[in-house]
C-alpha positions in Angstrom: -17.8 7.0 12.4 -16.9 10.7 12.9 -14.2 10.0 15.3 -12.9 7.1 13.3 -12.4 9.8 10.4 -10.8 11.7 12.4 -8.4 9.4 13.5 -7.7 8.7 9.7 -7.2 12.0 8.7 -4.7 12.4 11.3 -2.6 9.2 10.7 -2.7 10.3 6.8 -1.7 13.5 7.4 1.4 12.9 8.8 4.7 14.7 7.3 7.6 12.8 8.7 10.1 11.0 6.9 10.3 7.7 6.0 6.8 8.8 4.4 3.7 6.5 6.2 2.1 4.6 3.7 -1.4 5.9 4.9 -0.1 9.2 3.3 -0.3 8.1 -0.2 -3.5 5.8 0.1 -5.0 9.1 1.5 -3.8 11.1 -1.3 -4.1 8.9 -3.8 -8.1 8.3 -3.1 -8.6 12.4 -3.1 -7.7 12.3 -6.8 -9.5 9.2 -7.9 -12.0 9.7 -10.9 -15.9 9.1 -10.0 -15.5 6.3 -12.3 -12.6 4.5 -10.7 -11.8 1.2 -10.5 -9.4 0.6 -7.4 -8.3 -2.9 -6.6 -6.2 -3.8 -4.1 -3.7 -7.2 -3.3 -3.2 -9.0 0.1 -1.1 -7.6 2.4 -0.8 -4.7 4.6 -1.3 -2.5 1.9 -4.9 -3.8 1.9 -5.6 -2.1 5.2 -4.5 1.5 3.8 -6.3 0.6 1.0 -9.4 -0.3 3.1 -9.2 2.7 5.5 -7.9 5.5 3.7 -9.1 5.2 0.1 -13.2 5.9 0.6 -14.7 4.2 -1.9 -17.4 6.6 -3.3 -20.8 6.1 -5.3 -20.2 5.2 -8.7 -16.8 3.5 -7.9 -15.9 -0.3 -7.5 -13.5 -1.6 -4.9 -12.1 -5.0 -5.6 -9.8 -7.4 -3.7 -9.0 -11.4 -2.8 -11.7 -11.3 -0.2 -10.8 -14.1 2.8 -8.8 -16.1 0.4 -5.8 -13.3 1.2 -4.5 -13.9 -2.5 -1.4 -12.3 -3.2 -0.3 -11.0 -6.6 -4.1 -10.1 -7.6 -3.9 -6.4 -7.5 -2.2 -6.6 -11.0 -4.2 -8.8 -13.0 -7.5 -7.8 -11.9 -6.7 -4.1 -12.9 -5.6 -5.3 -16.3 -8.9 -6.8 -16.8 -10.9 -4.4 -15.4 -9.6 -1.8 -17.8 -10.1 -4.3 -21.1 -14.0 -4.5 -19.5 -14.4 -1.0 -18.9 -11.7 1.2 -21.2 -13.4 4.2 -20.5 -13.3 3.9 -17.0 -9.9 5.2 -14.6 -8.4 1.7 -13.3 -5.7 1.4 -10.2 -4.0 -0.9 -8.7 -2.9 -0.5 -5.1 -0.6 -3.2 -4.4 2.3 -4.3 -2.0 5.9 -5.2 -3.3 5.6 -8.6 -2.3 2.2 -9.0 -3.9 3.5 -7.3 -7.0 7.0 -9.4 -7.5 4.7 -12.1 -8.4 3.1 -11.6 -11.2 5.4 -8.3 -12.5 5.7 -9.9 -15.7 2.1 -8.9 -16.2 3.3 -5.6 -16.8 5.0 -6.3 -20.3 1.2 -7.2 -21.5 -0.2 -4.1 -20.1 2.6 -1.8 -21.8 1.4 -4.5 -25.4 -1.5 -3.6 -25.3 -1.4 0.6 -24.1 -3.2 -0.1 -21.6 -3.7 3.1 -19.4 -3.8 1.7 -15.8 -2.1 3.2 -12.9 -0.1 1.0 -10.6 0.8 2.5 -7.4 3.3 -0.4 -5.4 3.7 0.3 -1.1 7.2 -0.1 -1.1 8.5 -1.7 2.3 10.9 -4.2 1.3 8.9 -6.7 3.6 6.2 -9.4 3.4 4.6 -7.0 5.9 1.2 -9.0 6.8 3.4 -12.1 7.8 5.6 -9.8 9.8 3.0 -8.5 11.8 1.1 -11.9 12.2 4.2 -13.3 13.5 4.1 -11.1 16.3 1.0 -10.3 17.2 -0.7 -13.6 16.0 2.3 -16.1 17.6 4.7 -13.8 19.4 7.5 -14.5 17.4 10.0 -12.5 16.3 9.9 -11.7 12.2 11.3 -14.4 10.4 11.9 -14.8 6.9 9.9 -11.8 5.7 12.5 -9.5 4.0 12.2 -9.1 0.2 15.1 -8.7 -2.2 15.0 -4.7 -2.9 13.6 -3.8 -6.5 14.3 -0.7 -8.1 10.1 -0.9 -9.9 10.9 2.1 -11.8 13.7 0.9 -13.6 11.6 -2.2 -14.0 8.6 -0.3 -15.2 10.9 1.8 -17.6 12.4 -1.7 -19.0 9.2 -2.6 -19.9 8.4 0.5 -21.7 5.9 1.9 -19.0 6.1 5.2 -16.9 7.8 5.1 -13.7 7.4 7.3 -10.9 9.3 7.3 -7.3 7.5 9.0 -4.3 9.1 8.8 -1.0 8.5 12.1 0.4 5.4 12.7 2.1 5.3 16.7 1.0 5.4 15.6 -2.9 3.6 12.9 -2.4 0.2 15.2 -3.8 2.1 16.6 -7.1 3.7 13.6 -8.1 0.5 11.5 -7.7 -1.2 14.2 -10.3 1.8 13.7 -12.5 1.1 10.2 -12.6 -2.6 10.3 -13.0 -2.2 12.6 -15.8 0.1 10.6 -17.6 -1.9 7.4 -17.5 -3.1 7.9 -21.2 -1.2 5.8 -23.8 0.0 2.9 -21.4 0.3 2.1 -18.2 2.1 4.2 -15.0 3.7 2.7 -12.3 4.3 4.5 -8.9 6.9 3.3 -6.1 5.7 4.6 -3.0 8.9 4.1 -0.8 7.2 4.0 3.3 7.9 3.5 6.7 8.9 -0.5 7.0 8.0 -0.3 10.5 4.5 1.5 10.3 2.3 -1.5 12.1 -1.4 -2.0 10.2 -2.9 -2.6 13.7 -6.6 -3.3 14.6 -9.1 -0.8 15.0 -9.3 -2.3 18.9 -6.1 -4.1 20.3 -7.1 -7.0 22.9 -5.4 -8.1 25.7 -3.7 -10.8 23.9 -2.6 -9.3 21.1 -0.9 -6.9 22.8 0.7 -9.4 25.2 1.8 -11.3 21.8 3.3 -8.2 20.3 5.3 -7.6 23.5 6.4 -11.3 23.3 7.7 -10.8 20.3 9.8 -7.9 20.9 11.3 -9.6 23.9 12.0 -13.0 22.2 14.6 -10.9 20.1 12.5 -8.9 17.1 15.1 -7.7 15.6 14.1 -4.0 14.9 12.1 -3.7 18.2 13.7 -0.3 19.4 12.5 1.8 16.0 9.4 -0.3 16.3 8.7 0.9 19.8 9.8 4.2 19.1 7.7 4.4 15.7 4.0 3.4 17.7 5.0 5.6 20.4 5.4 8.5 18.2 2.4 7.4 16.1 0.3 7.9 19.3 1.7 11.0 20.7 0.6 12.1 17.6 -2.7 11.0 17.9 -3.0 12.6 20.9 -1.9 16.2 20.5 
């Protein structure tokens, strides 16, 4: 468990540009309250969720469980603030996920609800992605998502929006946010690395003979992707 940490703290404390989205799930679950309420949508930001927000005593962690429901993040952090008002309630959700019910927001901003939304911005259904090649080894198909500006949508619907897309701000813009989660709700867009792969904690044989597959059967962005996991591990390694 130490060396897992470890691992963690390194991948989440990485500087470079386009910011990693383990950065702001790190950061983000350094400022959470004691009483937080975190829940979290299907995608790949459910694994930065998972391993770099550590849920602590007192706190309750929520997601879709095996049914991988998208769009949940949302609507279960709207009702988990109208059970518990007193208590601090985020969402950490993907932009896919989000798309689907953002609607929802307009009845958070009715009813001043003070929940904080914090959106992994990729521009990519990023769990299908990956599954497409390193589940089938195929390349990605189908996965890009029409580009939102959420902080224009947020400010539309009369809520507080908040860009972070550089991984040195990433700490004082996230205490803006959190601090201005009192009359109605914030929304963060957390602009990361399209390319940063969620991959398992151990990589089998296969999986990595998929993901190669993949990249030779014509995935389209498979020089950054190469280039982004070996600098990811040269990282690790120093």
């Amino acid at each position: 468990m130490q060396s897992w940490r470890e691992l963690m703290g390194k991948r989440s404390s990485n500087m470079a540009k386009l910011m990693k989205p383990q950065v702001i799930a790190h950061e983000l679950g350094k400022r959470l309250r004691s009483d937080a309420i975190v829940s979290s949508d299907s995608g790949t930001n459910t694994t930065w969720w998972a391993r770099h927000i550590p849920a602590q005593r007192g706190q309750i962690f929520s997601c879709s469980g095996t049914l991988a429901t998208m769009a949940c993040g949302l609507p279960y952090t709207i009702a988990a603030q109208i059970a518990y008002p007193q208590r601090q309630c985020v969402a950490f959700v993907g932009d896919g996920g989000f798309t689907m019910l953002m609607g929802e927001l307009a009845t958070a901003v009715k009813y001043k609800s003070p929940i904080v939304i914090v959106i992994i911005k990729n521009d990519t259904l990023g769990q299908i992605k990956w599954e497409q090649m390193v589940f089938l080894g195929n390349p990605e198909f189908a996965v890009e998502l029409q580009p939102i500006d959420f902080v224009k949508f947020a400010e539309a619907c009369g809520a507080t929006g908040i860009r972070i897309d550089d991984p040195k701000q990433c700490g004082v813009l996230l205490d803006r946010a959190l601090a201005s989660a009192t009359g109605g709700p914030v929304l963060i867009e957390a602009v990361v690395d399209p390319l940063e792969a969620p991959m398992p904690a151990k990589v089998t044989f296969e999986q990595a003979a998929k993901f190669a597959e993949s990249l030779v059967r014509g995935e389209p962005d498979r020089g950054k992707i190469i280039s982004t996991a070996v600098a990811d591990k040269v990282r690790e390694l120093v």
